[in-house]
Backbone as a ProteinNet text record, in pm:
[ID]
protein_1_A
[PRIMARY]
XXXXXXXXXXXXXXXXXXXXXXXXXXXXXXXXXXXXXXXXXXXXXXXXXXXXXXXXXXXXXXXXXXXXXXXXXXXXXXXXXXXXXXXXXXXXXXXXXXXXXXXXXXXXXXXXXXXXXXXXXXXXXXXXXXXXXXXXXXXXXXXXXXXXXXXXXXXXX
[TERTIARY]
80.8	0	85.2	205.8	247.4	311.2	296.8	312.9	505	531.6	664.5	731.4	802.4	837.3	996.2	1017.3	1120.3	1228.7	1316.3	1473.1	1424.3	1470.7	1501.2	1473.5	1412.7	1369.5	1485.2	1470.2	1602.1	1552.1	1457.4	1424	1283.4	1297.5	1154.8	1013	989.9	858.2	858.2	1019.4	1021.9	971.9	990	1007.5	904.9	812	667.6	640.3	650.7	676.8	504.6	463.4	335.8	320.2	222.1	146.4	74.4	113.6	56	-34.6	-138	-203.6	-115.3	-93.3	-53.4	-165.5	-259.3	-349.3	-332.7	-272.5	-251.7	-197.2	-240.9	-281.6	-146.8	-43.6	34.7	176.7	251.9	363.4	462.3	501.7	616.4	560.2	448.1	441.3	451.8	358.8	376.7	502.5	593.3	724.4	814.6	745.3	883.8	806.5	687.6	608.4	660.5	671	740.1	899.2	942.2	1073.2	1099.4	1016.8	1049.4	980.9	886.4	806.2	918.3	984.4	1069.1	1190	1224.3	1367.5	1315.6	1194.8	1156.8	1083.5	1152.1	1154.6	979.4	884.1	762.3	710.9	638.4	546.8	438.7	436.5	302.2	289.9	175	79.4	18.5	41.6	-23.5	-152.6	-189.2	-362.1	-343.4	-409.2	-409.1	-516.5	-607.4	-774.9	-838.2	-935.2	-1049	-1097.8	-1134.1	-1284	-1152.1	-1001.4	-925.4	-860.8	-862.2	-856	-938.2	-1067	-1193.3	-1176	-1184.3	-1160.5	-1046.5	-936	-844	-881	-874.8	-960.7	-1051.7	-1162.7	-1286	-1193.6	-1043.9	-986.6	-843.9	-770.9	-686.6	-669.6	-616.9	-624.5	-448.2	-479.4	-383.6	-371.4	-262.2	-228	-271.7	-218.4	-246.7	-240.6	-327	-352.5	-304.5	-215.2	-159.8	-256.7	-356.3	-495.5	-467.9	-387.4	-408.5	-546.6	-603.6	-681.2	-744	-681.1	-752.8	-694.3	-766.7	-717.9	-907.7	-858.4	-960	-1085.1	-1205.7	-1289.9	-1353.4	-1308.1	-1353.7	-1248.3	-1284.3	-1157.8	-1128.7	-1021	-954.6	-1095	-1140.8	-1222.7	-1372	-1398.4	-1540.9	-1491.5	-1303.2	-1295.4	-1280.3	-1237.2	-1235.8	-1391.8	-1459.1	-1623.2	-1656.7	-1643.5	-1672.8	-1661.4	-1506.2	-1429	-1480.3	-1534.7	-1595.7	-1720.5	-1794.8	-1942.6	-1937.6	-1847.5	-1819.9	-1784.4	-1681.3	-1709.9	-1782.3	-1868.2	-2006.8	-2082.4	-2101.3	-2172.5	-2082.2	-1970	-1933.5	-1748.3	-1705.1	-1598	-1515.5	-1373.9	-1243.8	-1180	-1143.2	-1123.6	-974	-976.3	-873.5	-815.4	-644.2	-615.2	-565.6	-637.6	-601.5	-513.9	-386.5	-333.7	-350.2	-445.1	-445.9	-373.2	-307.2	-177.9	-278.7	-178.7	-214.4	-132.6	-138.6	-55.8	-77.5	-210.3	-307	-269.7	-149.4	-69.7	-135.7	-248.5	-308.4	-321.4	-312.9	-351.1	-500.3	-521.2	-645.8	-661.8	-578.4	-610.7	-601.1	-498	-479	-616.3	-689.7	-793.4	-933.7	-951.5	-1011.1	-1001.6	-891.3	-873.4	-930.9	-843.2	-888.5	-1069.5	-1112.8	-1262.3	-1391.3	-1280.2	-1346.2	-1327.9	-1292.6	-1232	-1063.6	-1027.6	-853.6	-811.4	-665.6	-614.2	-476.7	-469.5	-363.9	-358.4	-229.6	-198.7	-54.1	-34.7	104.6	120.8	157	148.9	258.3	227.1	305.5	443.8	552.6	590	622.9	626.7	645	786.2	792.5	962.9	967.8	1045.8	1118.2	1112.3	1165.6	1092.1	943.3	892.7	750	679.3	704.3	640	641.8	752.2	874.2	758.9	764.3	740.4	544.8	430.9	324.8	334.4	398.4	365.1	397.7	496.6	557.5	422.4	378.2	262.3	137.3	94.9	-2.8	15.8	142.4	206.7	279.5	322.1	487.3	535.5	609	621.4	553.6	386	266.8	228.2	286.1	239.5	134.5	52.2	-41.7	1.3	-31.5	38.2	-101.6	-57.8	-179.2	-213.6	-379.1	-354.2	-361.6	-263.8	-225.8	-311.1	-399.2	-473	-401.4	-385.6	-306	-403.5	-524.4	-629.5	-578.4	-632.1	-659	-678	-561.5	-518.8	-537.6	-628.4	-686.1	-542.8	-466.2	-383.7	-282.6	-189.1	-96.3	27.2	161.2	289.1	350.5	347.1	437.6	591.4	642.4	814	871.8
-118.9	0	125.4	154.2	222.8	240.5	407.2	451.6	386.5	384.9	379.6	544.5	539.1	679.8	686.1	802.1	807	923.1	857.6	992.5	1113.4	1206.3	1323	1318.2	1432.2	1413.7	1458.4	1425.4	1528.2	1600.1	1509.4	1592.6	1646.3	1716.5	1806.4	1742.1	1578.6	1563.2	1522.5	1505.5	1431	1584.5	1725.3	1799	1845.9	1774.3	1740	1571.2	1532.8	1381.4	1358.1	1228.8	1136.4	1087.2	1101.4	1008.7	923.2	780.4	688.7	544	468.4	401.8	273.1	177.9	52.9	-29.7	-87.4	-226.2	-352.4	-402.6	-544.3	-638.7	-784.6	-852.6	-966.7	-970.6	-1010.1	-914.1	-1020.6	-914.8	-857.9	-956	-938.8	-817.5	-781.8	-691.3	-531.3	-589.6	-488.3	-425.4	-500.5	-516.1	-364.4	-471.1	-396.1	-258.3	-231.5	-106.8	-4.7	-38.1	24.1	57.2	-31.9	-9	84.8	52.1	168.2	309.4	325.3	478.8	549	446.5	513.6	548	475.3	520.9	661.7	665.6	788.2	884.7	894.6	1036.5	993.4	944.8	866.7	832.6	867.9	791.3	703.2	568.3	507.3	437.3	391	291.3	175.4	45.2	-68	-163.2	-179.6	-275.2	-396.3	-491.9	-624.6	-644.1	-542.1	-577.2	-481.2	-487.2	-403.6	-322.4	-399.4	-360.9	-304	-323.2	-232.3	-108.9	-168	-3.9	155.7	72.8	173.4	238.8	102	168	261.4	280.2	344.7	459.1	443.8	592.6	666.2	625.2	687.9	759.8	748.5	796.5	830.6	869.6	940.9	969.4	1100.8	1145.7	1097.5	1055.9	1012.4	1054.1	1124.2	1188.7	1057	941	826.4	708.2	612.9	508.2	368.8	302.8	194.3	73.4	59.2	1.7	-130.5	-254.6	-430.6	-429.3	-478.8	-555.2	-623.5	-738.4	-898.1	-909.1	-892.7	-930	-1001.3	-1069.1	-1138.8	-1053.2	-1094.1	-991.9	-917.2	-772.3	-668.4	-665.3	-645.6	-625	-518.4	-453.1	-313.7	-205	-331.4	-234.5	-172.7	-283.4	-245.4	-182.8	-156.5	-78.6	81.5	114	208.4	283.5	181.7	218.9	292.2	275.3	311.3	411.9	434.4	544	655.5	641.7	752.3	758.8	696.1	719.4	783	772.2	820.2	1002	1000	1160.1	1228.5	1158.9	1189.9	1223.1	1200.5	1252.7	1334.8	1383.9	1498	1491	1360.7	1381.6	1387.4	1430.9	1510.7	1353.8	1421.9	1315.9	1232.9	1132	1015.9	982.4	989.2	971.3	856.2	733.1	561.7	565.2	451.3	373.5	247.2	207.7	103	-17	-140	-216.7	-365.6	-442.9	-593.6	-640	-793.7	-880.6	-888.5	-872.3	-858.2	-766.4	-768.3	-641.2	-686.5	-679.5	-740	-585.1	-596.4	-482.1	-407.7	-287.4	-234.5	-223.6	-303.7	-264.4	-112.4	-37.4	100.7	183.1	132.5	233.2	168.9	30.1	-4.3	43.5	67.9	93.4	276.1	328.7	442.5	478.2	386.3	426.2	398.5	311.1	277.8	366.5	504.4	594.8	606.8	508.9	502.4	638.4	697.9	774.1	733.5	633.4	558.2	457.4	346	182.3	149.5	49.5	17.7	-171.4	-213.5	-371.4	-421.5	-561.1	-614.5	-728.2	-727.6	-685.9	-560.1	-467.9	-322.2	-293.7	-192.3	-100.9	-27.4	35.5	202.2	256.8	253.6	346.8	379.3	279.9	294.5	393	330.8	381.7	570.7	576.1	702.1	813.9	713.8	832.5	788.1	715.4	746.9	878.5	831.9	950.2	1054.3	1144.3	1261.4	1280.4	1187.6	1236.9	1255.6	1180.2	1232.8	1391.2	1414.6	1522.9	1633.3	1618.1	1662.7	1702.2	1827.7	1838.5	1935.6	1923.1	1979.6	1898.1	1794.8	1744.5	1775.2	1727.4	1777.8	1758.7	1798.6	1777.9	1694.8	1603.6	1496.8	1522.1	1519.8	1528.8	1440.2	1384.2	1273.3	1289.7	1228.2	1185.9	1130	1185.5	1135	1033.1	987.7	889.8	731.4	697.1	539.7	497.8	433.7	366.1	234.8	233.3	92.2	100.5	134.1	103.3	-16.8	-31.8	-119.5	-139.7	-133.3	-150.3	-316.8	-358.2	-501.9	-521.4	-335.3	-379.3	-306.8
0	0	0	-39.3	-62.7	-198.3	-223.4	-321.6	-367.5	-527.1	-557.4	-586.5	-529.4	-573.8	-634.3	-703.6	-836.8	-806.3	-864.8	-903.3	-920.3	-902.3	-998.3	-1137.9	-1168.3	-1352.9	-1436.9	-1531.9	-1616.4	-1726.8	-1842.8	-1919.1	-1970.3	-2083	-2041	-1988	-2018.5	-2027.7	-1845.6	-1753.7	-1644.2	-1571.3	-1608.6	-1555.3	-1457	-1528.9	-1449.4	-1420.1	-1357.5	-1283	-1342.4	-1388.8	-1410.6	-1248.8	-1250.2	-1125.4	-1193.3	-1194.9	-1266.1	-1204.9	-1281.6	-1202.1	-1292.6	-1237	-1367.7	-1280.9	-1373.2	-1339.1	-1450.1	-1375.2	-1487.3	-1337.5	-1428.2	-1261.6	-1279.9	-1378.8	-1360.4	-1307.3	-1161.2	-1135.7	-1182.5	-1308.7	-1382.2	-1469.5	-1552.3	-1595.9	-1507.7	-1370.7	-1249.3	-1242.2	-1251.7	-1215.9	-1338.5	-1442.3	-1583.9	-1608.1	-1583.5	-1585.1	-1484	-1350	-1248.3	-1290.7	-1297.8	-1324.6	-1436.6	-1562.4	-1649	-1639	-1567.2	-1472.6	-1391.9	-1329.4	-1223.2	-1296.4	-1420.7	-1491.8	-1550.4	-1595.4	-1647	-1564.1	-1457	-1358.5	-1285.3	-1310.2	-1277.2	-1154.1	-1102.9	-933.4	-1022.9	-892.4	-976.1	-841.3	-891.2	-807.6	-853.9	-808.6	-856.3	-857.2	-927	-857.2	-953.8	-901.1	-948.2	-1029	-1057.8	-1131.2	-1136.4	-1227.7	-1267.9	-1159.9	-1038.3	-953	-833.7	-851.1	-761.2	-835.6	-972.8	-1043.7	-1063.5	-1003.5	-1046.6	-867.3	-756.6	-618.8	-623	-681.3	-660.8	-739.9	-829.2	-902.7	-822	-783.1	-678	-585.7	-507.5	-442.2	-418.7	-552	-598.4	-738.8	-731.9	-891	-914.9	-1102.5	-1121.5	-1272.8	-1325.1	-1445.6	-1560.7	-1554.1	-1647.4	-1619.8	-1651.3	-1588.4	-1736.4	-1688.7	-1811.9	-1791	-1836.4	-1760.7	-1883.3	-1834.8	-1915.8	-1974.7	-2076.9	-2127.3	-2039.8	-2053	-1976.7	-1845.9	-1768	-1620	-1579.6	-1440.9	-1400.3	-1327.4	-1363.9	-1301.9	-1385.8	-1376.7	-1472.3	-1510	-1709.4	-1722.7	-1814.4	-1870.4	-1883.7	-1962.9	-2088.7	-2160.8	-2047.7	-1953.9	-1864	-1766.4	-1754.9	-1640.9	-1725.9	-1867.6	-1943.4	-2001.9	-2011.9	-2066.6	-1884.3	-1781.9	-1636.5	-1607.5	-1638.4	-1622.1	-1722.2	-1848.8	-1975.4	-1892.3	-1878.1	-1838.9	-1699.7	-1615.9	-1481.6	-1526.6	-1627.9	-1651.4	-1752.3	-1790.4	-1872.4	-1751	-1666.3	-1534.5	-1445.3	-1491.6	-1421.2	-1357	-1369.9	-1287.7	-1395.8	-1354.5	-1393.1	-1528.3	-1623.8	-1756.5	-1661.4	-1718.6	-1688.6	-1817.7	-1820	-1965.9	-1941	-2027.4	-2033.9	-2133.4	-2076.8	-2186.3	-2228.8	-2282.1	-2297.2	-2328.6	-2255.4	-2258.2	-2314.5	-2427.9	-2435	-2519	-2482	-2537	-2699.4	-2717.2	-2868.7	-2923.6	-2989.7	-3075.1	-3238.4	-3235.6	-3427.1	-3457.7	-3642.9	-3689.3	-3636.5	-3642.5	-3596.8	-3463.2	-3349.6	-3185.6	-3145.9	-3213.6	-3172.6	-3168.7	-3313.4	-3338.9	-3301	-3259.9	-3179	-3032	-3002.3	-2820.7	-2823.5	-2915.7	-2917.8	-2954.5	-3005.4	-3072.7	-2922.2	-2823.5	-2740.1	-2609.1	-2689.3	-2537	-2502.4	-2533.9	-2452.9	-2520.4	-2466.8	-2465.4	-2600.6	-2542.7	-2611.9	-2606.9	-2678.5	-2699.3	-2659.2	-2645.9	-2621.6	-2573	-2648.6	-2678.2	-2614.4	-2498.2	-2471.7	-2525.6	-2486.7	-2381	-2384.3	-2279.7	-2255.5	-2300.6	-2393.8	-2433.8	-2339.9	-2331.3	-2283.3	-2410.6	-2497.1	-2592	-2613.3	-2675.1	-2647.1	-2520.2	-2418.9	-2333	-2300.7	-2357.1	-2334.7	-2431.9	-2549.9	-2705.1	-2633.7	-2603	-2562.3	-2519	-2399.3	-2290.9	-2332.1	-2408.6	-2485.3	-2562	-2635.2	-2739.4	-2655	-2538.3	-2443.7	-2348.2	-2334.3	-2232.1	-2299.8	-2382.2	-2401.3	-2282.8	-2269.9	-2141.6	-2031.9	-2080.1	-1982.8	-1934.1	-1853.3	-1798.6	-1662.6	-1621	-1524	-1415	-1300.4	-1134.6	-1076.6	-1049	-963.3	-839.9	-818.3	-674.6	-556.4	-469.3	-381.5	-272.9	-263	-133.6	-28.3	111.3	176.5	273.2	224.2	312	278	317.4	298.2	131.6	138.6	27.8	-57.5	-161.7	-176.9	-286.6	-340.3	-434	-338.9	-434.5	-324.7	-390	-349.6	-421.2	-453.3	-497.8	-479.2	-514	-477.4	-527.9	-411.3
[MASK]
+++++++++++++++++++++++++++++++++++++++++++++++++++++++++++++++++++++++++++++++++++++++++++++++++++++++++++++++++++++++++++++++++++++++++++++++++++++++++++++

């Protein structure tokens, strides 16, 4: 239940640090997602599933959320359709990246047609991840705001 927290930024897009949600219910992805957030100047937070991604949302704001596909439960697209209809009734936009192993032609503009912000196919680059976020941010990135209450997110590194 604690947050991961990161280096010093260096360049323009770190200059404003991401507060990030990663939900994907395997650790190793947990893992290489964190690790490459934190190489890129990055805070994040982890959840194992749908129905702990949406609890964590309800109670911290978070610049971008790298929200898996298929996880058990609810999964990325019914936790992304939630999250649109949640600020169709009023609350503050959430920019999704949508992550999956299903790198077929057409997922980008499928993920995007379904709301996402963006795509990014497993297994996770550092490049990739690097050039998303630049094309979601450049370097305006937004300042998140950290709830210092009770924490349904949770760290596993």
């Amino acid at each position: 239940m604690t947050p991961v927290n990161s280096p010093p930024a260096t360049s323009a897009l770190h200059a404003r640090r991401l507060h990030v949600l990663v939900a994907d219910d395997m650790l190793g992805n947990q893992k290489t997602a964190m690790m490459m957030l934190k190489h890129l100047g990055h805070t994040g937070m982890l959840v194992g599933d749908g129905d702990q991604a949406l609890r964590c949302l309800a109670q911290h704001r978070f610049d971008v959320v790298l929200l898996d596909d298929h996880m058990p439960g609810m999964d990325g697209r019914q936790v992304l359709q939630a999250l649109r209809q949640s600020e169709r009734a009023g609350k503050p936009a959430t920019t999704v990246i949508m992550v999956t192993a299903n790198d077929l032609p057409g997922d980008r503009e499928q993920y995007l047609a379904l709301g996402a912000n963006g795509y990014l196919a497993k297994p996770l680059k550092l490049d990739f991840l690097r050039t998303e976020l630049a094309q979601l941010f450049g370097s305006k990135a937004p300042a998140a705001t950290r709830d210092a209450g009770r924490n349904p997110c949770f760290s596993s590194l």
